[in-house]
DRENDO-1510 file (C-alpha; in Angstrom, 1 decimal, always signed):
<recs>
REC; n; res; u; v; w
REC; 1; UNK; -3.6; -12.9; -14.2 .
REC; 2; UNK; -0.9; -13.2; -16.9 .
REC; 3; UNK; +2.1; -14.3; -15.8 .
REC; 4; UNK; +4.0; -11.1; -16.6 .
REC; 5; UNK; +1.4; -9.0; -14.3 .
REC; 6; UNK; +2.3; -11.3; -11.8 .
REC; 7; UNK; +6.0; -10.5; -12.3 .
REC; 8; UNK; +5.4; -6.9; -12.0 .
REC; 9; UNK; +3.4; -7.3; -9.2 .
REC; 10; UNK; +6.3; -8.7; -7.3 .
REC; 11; UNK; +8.8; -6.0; -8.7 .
REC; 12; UNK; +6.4; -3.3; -7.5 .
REC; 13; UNK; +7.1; -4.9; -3.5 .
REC; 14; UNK; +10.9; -5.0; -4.6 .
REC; 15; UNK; +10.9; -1.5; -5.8 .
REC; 16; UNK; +8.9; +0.2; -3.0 .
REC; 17; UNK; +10.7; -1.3; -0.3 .
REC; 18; UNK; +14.5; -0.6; -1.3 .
REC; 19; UNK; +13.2; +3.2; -2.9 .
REC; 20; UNK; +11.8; +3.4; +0.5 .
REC; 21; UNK; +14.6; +2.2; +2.9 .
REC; 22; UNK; +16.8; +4.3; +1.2 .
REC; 23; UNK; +15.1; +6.8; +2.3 .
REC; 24; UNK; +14.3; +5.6; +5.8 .
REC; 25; UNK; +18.0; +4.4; +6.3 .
REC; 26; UNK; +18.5; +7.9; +7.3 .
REC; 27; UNK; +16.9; +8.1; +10.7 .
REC; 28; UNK; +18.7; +5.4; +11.7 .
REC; 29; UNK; +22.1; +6.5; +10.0 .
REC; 30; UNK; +21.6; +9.9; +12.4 .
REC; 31; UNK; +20.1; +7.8; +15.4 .
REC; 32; UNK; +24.0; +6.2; +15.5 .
REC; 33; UNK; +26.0; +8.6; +14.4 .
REC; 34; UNK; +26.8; +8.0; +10.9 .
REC; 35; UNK; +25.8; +11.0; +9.9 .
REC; 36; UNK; +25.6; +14.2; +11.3 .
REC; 37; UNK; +22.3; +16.0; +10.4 .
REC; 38; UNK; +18.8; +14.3; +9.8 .
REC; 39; UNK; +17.9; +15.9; +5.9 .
REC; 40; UNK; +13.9; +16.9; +6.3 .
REC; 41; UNK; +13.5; +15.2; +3.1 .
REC; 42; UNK; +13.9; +11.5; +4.4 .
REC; 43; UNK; +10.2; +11.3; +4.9 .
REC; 44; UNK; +9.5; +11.2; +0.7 .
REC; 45; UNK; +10.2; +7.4; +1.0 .
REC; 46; UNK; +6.6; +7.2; +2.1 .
REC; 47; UNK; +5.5; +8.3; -1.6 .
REC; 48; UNK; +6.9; +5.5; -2.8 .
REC; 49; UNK; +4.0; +3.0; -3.1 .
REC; 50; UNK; +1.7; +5.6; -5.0 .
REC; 51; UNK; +4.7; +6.8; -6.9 .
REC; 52; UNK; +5.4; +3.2; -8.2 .
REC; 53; UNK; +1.8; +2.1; -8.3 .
REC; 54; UNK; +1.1; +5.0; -10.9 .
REC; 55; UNK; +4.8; +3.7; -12.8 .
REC; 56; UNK; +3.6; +0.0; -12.9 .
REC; 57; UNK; +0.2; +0.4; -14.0 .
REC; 58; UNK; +1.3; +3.1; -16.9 .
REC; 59; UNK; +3.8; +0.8; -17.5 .
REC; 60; UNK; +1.6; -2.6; -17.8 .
REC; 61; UNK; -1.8; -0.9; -19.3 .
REC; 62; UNK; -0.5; +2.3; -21.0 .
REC; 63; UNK; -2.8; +5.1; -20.7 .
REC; 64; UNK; -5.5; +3.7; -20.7 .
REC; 65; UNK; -4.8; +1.8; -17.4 .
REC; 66; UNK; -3.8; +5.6; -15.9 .
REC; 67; UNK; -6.8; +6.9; -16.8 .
REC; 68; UNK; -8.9; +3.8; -15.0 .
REC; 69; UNK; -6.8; +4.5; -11.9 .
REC; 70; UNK; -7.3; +8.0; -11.8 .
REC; 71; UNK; -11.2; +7.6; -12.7 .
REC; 72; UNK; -11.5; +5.2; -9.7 .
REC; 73; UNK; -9.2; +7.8; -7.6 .
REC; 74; UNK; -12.1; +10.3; -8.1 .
REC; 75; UNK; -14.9; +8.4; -8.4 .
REC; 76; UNK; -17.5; +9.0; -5.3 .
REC; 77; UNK; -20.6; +7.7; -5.6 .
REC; 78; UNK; -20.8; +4.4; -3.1 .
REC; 79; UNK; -24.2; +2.8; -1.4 .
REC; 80; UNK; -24.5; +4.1; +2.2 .
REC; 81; UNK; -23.4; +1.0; +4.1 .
REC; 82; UNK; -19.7; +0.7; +2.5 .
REC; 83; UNK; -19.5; +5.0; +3.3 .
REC; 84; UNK; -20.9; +4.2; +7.2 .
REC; 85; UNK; -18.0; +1.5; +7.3 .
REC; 86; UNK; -15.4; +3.7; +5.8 .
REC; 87; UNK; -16.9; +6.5; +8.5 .
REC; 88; UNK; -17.5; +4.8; +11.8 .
REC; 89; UNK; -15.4; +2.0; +11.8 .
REC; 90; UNK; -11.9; +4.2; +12.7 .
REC; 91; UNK; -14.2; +5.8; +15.2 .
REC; 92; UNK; -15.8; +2.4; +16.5 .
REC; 93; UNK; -12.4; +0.1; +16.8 .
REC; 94; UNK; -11.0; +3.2; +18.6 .
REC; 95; UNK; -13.4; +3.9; +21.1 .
REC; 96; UNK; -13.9; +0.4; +21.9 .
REC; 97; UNK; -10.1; -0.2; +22.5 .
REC; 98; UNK; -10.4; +2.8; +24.8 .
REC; 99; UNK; -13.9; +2.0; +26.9 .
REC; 100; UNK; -12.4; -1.8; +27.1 .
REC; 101; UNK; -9.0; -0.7; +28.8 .
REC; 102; UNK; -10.5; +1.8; +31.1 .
REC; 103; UNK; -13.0; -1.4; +32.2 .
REC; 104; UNK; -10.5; -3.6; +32.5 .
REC; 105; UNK; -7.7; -2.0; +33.7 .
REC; 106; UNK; -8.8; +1.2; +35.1 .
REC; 107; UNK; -6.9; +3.2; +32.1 .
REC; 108; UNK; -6.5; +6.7; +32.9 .
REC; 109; UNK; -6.9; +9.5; +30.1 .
REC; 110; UNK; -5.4; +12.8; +29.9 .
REC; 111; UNK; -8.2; +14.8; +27.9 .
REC; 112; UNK; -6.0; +17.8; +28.0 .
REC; 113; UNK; -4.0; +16.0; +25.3 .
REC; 114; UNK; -7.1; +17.0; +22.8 .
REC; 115; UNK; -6.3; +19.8; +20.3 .
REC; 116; UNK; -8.6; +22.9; +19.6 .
REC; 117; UNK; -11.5; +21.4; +17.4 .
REC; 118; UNK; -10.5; +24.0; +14.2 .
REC; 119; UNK; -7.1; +21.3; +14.2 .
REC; 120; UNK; -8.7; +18.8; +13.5 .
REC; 121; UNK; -9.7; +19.5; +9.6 .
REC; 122; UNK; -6.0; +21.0; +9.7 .
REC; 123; UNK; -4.9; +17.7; +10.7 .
REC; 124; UNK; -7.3; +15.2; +8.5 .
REC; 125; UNK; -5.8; +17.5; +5.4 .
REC; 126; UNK; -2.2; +17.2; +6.3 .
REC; 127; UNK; -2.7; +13.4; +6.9 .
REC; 128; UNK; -5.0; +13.0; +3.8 .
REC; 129; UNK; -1.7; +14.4; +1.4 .
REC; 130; UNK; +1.1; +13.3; +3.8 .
REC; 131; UNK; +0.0; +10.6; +6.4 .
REC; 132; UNK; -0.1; +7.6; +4.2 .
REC; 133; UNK; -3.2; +7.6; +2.5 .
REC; 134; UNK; -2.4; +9.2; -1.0 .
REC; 135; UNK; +1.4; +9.0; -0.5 .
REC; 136; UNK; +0.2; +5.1; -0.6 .
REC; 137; UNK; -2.8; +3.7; -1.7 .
REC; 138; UNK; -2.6; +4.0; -5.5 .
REC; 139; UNK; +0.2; +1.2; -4.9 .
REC; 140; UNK; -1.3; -1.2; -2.5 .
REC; 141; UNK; -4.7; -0.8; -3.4 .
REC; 142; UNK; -4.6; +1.1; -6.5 .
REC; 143; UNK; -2.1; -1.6; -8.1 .
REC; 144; UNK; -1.1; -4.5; -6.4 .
REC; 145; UNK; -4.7; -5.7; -4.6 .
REC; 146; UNK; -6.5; -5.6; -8.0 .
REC; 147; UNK; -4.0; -7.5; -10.2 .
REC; 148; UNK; -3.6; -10.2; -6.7 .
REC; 149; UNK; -7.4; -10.5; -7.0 .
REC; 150; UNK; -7.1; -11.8; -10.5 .
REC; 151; UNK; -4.8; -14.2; -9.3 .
REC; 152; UNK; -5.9; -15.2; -5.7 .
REC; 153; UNK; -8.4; -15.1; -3.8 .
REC; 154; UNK; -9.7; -12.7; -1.4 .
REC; 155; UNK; -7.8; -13.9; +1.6 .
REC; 156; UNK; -4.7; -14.9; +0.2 .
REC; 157; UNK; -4.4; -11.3; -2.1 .
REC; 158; UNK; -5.2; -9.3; +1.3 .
REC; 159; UNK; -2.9; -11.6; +3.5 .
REC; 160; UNK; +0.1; -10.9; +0.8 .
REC; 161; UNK; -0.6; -7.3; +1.2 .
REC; 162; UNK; -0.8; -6.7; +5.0 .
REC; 163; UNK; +2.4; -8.7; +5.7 .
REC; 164; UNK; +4.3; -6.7; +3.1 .
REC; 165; UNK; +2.7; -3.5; +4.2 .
REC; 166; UNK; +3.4; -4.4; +7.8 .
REC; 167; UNK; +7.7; -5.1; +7.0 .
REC; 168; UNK; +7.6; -1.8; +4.5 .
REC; 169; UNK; +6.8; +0.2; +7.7 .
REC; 170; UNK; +10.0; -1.9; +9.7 .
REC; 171; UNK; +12.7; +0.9; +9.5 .
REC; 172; UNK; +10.3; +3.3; +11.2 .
REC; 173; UNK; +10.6; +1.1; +14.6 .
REC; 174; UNK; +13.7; +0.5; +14.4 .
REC; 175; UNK; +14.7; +4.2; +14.0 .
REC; 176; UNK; +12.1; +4.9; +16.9 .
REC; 177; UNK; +10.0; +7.3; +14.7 .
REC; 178; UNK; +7.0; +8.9; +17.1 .
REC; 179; UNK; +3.7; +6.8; +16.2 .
REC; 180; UNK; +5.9; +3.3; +15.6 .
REC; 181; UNK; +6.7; +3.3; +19.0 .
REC; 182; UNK; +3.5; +3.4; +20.8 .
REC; 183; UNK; +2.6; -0.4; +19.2 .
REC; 184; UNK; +5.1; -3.2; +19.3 .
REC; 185; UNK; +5.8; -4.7; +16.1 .
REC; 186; UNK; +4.2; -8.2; +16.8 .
REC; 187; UNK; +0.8; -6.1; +17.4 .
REC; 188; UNK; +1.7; -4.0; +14.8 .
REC; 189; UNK; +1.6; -7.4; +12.0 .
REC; 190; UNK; -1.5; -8.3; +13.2 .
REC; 191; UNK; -3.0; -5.0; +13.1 .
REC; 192; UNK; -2.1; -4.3; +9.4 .
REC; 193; UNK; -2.9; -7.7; +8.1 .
REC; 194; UNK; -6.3; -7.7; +9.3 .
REC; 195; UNK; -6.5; -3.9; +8.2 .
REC; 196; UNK; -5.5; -5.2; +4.6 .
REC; 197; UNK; -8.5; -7.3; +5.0 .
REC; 198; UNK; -10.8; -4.3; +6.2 .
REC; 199; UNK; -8.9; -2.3; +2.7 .
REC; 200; UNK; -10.0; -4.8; +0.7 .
REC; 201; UNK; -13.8; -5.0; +1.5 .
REC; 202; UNK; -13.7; -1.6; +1.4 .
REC; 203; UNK; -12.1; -1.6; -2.0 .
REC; 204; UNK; -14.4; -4.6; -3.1 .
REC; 205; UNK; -17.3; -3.5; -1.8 .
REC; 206; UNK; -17.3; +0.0; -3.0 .
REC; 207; UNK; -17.0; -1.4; -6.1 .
REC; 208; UNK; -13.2; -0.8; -6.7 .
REC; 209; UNK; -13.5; +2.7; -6.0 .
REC; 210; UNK; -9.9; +3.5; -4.9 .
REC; 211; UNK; -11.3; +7.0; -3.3 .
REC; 212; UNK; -12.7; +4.9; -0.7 .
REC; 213; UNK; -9.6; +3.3; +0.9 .
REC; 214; UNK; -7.9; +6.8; +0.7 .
REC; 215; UNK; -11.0; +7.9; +2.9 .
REC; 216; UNK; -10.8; +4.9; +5.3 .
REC; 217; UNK; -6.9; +5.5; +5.7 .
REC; 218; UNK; -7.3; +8.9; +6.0 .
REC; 219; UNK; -10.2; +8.7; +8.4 .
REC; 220; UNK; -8.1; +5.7; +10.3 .
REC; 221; UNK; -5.0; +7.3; +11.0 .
REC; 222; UNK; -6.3; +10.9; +12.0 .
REC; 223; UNK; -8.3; +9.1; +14.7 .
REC; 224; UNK; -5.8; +7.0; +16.1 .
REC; 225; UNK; -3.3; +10.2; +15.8 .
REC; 226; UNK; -6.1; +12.3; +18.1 .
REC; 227; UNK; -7.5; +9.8; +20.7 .
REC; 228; UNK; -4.7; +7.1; +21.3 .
REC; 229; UNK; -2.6; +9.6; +22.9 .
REC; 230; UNK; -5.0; +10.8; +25.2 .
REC; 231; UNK; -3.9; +7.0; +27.1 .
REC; 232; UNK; -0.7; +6.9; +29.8 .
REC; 233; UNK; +2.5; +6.0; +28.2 .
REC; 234; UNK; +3.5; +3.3; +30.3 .
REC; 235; UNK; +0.1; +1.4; +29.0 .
REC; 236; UNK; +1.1; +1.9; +25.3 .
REC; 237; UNK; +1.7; -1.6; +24.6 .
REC; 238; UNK; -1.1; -3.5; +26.4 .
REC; 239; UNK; -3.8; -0.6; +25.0 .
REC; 240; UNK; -2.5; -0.8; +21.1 .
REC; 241; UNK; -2.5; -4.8; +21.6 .
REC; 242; UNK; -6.3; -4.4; +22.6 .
REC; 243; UNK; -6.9; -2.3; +19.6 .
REC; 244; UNK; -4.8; -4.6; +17.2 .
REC; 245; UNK; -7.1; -7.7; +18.7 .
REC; 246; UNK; -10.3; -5.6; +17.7 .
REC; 247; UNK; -9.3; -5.0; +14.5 .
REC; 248; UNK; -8.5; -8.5; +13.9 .
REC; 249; UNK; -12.0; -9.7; +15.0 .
REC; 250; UNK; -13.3; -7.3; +12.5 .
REC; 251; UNK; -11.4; -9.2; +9.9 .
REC; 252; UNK; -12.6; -12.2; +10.9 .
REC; 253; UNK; -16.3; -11.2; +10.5 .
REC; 254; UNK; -15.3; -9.8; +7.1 .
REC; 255; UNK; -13.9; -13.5; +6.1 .
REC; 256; UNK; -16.7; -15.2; +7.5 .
REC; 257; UNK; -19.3; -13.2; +7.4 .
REC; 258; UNK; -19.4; -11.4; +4.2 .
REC; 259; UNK; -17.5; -13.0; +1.7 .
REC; 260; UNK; -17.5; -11.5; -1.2 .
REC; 261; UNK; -14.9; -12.8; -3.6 .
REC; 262; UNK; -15.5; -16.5; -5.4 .
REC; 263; UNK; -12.4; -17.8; -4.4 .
REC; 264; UNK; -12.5; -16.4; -0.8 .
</recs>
């Protein structure tokens, strides 16, 4: 990686998180008082990776660069075993998390927290556009993991990422936003460093299609958004700790079982 990539790299972190807090200050501003109304436009900060990833790479590699990124945005084709992944895995770390706290500490469920089934595409859409996965990904994956893997290796590039990625997300719990408050923040790190991981075989594997890691985030979140809640409140933390423990073992196998960068 040149040296100046490198540099931009680390003004692309600078830049999303203070265009984002600016914007998340808010909540917090209203939470105490400081201001009297909550503007419904505080939530844009989350656009803010993509926003800058799309800024940085026109910025670094012209139009030519845009036109890669887009071309990888839209790109589909993928063997069937990084698809299954991107698929089943939301589905799998889920319903393990949930089968594991009902077996080992009789977890109760309340199923009548399920939506209609015709919300559920409703849902996937509005998360798809709004929940984080295009609102982010052409920064963190579209940007900053590729020019990190010319750089770093596999570990280090998807470490960098998910401790970032975890911190960017730190006004949300402190503002008590619904969704940051079912996972404390310690479980939270881990989770979305050993996601990174997960991102980046996804990315790597699929053969730096960025479609994919819009699919797996989009497919990620709307399964967490309909099946954690189905668990009691009061067992929030010790249930999203389970899950955040799964997900880390399925980082682990990625590092040591199917390494797939030379410097891993």
């Amino acid at each position: 990686m040149k040296k100046h990539t490198l540099t931009a790299v680390f003004y692309f972190f600078l830049a999303t998180f203070l265009v984002t807090w600016v914007f998340w200050s808010l909540p917090l501003l209203f939470q105490y008082g400081f201001i009297a109304e909550l503007p419904n436009w505080w939530g844009f900060g989350g656009f803010a990776p993509s926003v800058l990833g799309v800024l940085f790479v026109g910025f670094i590699k012209g139009k030519s660069g845009l036109k890669e990124l887009f071309n990888r945005l839209i790109a589909f084709k993928a063997n069937l075993k990084t698809y299954f992944l991107v698929v089943l895995l939301p589905l799998f770390l889920v319903t393990i998390t949930l089968i594991s706290s009902w077996l080992l500490f009789d977890v109760s469920f309340h199923w009548d927290k399920l939506p209609e089934i015709y919300i559920v595409p409703i849902l996937f859409i509005q998360i798809l556009f709004l929940g984080g996965p295009l609102n982010e990904e052409l920064g963190w994956r579209g940007f900053a993991l590729p020019a990190l893997l010319e750089r770093y290796s596999f570990s280090k590039a998807s470490t960098i990422i998910g401790v970032l990625w975890a911190l960017w997300h730190l006004p949300l719990f402190f503002a008590e936003i619904p969704g940051y408050t079912a996972m404390p923040f310690y479980a939270y790190l881990i989770n979305t460093v050993a996601l990174s991981f997960i991102f980046s075989y996804v990315y790597v594997s699929g053969k730096q299609q960025l479609w994919l890691c819009v699919l797996f985030h989009a497919i990620l979140n709307t399964t967490n958004w309909l099946l954690i809640p189905l668990i009691s409140e009061e067992m929030n933390t010790l249930v999203t700790t389970i899950y955040a423990v799964f997900t880390a073992l399925t980082a682990f196998w990625i590092i040591k079982i199917e390494p797939l960068h030379p410097r891993n």
